[in-house]
VEXFIDO-457660 format. One record per residue (C-alpha): residue number from 0; residue in one letter; chain; x, y, z. Coordinates in pm, 1 decimal. Layout:
+-----+------+------+----------+----------+----------+
| pos | code | unit |     east |    north |       up |
+-----+------+------+----------+----------+----------+
| NUM |    A |    A |        X |        Y |        Z |
...
+-----+------+------+----------+----------+----------+
END
This chain:
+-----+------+------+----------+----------+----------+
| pos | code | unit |     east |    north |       up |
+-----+------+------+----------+----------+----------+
|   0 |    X |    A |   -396.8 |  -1332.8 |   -805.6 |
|   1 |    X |    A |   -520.6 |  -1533.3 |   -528.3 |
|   2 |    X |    A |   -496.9 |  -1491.4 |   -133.1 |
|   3 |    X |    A |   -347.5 |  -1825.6 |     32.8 |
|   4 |    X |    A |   -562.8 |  -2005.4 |    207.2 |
|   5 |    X |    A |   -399.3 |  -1866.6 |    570.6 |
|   6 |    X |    A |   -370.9 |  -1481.2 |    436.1 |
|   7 |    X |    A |   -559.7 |  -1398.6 |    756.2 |
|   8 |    X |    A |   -282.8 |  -1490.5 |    949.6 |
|   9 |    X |    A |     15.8 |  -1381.4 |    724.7 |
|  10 |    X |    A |   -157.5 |  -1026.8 |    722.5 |
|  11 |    X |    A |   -154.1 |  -1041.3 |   1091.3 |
|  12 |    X |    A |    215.5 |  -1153.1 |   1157.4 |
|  13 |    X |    A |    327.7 |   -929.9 |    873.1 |
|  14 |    X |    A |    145.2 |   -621.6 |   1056.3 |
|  15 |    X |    A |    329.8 |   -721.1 |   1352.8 |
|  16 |    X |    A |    614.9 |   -740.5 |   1279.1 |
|  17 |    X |    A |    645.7 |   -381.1 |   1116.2 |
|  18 |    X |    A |    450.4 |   -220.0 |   1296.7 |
|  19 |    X |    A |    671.6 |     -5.4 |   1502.0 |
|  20 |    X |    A |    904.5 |     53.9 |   1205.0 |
|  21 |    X |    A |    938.8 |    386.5 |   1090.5 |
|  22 |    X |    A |    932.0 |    523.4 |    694.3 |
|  23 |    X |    A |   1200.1 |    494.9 |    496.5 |
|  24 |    X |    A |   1231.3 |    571.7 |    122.7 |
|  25 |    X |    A |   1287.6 |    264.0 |    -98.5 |
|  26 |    X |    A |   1154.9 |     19.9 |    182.7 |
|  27 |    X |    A |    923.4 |     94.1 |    409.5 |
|  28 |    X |    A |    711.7 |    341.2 |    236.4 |
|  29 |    X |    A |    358.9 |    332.1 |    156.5 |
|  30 |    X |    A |    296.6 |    144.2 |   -193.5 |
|  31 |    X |    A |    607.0 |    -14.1 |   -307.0 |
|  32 |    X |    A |    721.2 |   -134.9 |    110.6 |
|  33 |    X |    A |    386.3 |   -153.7 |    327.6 |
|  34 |    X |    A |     85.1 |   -180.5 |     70.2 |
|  35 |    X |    A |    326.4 |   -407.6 |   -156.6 |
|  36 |    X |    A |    445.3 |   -641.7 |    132.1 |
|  37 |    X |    A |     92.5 |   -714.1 |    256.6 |
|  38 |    X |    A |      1.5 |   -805.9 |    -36.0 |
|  39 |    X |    A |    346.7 |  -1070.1 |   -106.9 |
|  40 |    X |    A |    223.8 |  -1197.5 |    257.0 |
|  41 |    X |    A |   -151.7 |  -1270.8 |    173.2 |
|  42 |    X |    A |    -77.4 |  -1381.7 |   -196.1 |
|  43 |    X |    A |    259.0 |  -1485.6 |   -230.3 |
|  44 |    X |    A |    293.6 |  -1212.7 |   -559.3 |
|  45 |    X |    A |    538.6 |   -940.0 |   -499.6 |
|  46 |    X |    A |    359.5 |   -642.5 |   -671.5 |
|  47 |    X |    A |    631.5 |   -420.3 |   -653.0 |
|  48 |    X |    A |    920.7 |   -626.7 |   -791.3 |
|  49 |    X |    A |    962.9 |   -397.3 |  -1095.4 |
|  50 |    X |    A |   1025.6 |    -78.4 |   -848.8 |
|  51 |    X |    A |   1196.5 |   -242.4 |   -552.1 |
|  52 |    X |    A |   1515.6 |    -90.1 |   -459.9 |
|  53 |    X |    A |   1528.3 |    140.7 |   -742.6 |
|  54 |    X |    A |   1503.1 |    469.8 |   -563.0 |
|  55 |    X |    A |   1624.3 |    583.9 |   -181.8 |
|  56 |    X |    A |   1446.8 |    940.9 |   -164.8 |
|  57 |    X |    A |   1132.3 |   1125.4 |   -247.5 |
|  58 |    X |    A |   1274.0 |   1255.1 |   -537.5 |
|  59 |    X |    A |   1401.9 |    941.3 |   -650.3 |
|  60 |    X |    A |   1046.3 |    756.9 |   -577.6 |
|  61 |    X |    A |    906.5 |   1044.3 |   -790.0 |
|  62 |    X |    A |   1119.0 |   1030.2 |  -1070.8 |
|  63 |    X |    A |   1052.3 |    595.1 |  -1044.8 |
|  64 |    X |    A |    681.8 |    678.6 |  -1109.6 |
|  65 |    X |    A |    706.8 |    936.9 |  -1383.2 |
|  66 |    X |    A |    932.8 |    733.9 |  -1555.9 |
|  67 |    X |    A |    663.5 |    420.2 |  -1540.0 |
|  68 |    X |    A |    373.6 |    676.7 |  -1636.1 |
|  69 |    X |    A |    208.2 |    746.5 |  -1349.9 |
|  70 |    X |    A |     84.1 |   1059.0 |  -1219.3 |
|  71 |    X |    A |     42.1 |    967.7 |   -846.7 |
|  72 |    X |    A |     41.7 |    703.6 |   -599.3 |
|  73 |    X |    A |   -303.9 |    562.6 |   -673.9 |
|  74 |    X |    A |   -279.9 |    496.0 |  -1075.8 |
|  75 |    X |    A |     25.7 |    287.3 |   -952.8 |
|  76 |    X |    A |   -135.3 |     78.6 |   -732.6 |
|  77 |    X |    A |   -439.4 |     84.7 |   -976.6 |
|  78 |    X |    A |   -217.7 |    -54.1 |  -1284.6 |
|  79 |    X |    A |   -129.5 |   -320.0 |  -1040.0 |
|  80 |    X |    A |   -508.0 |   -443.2 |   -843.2 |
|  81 |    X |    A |   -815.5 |   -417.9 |  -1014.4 |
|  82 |    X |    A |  -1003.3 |   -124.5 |   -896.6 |
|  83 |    X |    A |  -1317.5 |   -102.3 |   -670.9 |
|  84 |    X |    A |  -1541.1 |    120.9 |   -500.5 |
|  85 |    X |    A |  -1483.9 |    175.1 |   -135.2 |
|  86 |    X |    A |  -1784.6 |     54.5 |    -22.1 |
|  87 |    X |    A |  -1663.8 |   -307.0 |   -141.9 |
|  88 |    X |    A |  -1339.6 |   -292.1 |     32.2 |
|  89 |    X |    A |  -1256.4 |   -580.1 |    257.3 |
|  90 |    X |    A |   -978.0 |   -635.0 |    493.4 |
|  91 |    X |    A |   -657.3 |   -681.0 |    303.1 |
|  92 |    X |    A |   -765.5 |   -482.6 |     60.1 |
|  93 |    X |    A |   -560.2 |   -152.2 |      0.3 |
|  94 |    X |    A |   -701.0 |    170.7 |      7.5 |
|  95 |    X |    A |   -586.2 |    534.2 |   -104.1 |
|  96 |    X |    A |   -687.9 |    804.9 |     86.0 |
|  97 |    X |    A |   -621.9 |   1166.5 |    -31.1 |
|  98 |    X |    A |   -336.7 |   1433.1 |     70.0 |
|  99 |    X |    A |   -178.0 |   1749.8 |    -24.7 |
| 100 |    X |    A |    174.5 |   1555.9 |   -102.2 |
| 101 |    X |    A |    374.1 |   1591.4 |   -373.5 |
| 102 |    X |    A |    260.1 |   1195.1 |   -406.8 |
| 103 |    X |    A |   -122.4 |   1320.5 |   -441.4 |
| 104 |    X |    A |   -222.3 |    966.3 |   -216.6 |
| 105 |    X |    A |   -146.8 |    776.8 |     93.3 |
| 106 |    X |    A |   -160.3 |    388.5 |     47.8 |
| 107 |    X |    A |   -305.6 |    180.6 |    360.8 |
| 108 |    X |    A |   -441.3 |   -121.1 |    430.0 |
| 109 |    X |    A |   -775.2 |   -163.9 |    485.5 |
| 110 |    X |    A |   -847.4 |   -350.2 |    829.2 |
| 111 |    X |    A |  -1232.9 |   -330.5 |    863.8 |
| 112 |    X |    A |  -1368.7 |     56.0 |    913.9 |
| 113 |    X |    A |  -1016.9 |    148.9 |    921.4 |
| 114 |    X |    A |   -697.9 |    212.8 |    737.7 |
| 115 |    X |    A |   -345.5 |     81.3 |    845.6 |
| 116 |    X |    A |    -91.4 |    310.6 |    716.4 |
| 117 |    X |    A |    263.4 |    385.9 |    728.9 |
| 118 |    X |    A |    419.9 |    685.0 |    948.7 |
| 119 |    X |    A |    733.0 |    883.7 |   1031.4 |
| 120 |    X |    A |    793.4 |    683.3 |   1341.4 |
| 121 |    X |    A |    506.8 |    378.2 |   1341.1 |
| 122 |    X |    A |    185.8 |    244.1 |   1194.5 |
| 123 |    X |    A |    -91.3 |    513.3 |   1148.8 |
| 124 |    X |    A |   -467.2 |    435.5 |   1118.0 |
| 125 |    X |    A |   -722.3 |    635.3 |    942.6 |
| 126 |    X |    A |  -1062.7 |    586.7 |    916.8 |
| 127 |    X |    A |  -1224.5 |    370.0 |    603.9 |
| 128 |    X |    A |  -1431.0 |    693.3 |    503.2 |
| 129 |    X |    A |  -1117.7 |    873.6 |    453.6 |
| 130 |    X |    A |  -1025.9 |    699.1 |    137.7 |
| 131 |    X |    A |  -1171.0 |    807.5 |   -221.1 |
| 132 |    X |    A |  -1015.5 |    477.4 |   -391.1 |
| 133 |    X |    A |   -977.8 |     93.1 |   -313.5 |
| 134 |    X |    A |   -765.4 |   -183.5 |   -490.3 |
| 135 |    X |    A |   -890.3 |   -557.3 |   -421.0 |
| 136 |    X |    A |   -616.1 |   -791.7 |   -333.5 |
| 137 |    X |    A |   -678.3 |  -1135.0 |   -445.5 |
+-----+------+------+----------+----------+----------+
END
């Protein structure tokens, strides 16, 4: 996997443009929505084409990932990117960061010393630090 030669700019204009748009199971969640579309705008790969519409609920985006073999969020996303320490993490990359969820992970992406994430209403940041885990895109 590759980034195009304009990712800068299709990472941009694909923040943008969701930005304000709240979660939603099934599309606009953290890995297989967010993390997943930034990475179809800076490479041109859709990740998540395997999981896409396939579930519309928590429950549903659990069972989706049990059935595949994964225990959380971040083995997904880590059978998908080649691992790397956080320290290396670039913007574009994505980054998992930690929580008490029945998920075990948020998924962001990083933008410098900071993490874009999706929230109930809009885009969430977090700081880079936060994370324990980083995927390299491209």
């Amino acid at each position: 996997m590759k980034r195009l030669p304009d990712w800068s700019a299709r990472l941009h204009g694909f923040i943008d443009g969701v930005k304000r748009d709240p979660f939603t199971w099934g599309g606009h969640d953290c890995v297989f929505g967010w993390a997943a579309d930034a990475v179809l705008a800076m490479t041109g790969e859709d990740i998540a084409a395997p999981y896409r519409a396939r579930y519309k609920t928590a429950k549903g985006a659990a069972g989706l990932l049990k059935r595949a073999g994964f225990d959380d969020l971040a083995d997904a996303v880590a059978s998908l990117l080649p691992e790397i320490h956080i320290s290396q993490a670039r913007i574009g990359d994505l980054a998992a960061i930690p929580t008490d969820g029945p998920f075990g992970w948020s998924i962001g992406i990083v933008n410098g010393e900071t993490i874009l994430t999706v929230g109930e209403a809009a885009m969430g940041v977090s700081p880079l630090l936060s994370a324990t885990r980083a995927f390299r895109v491209g």
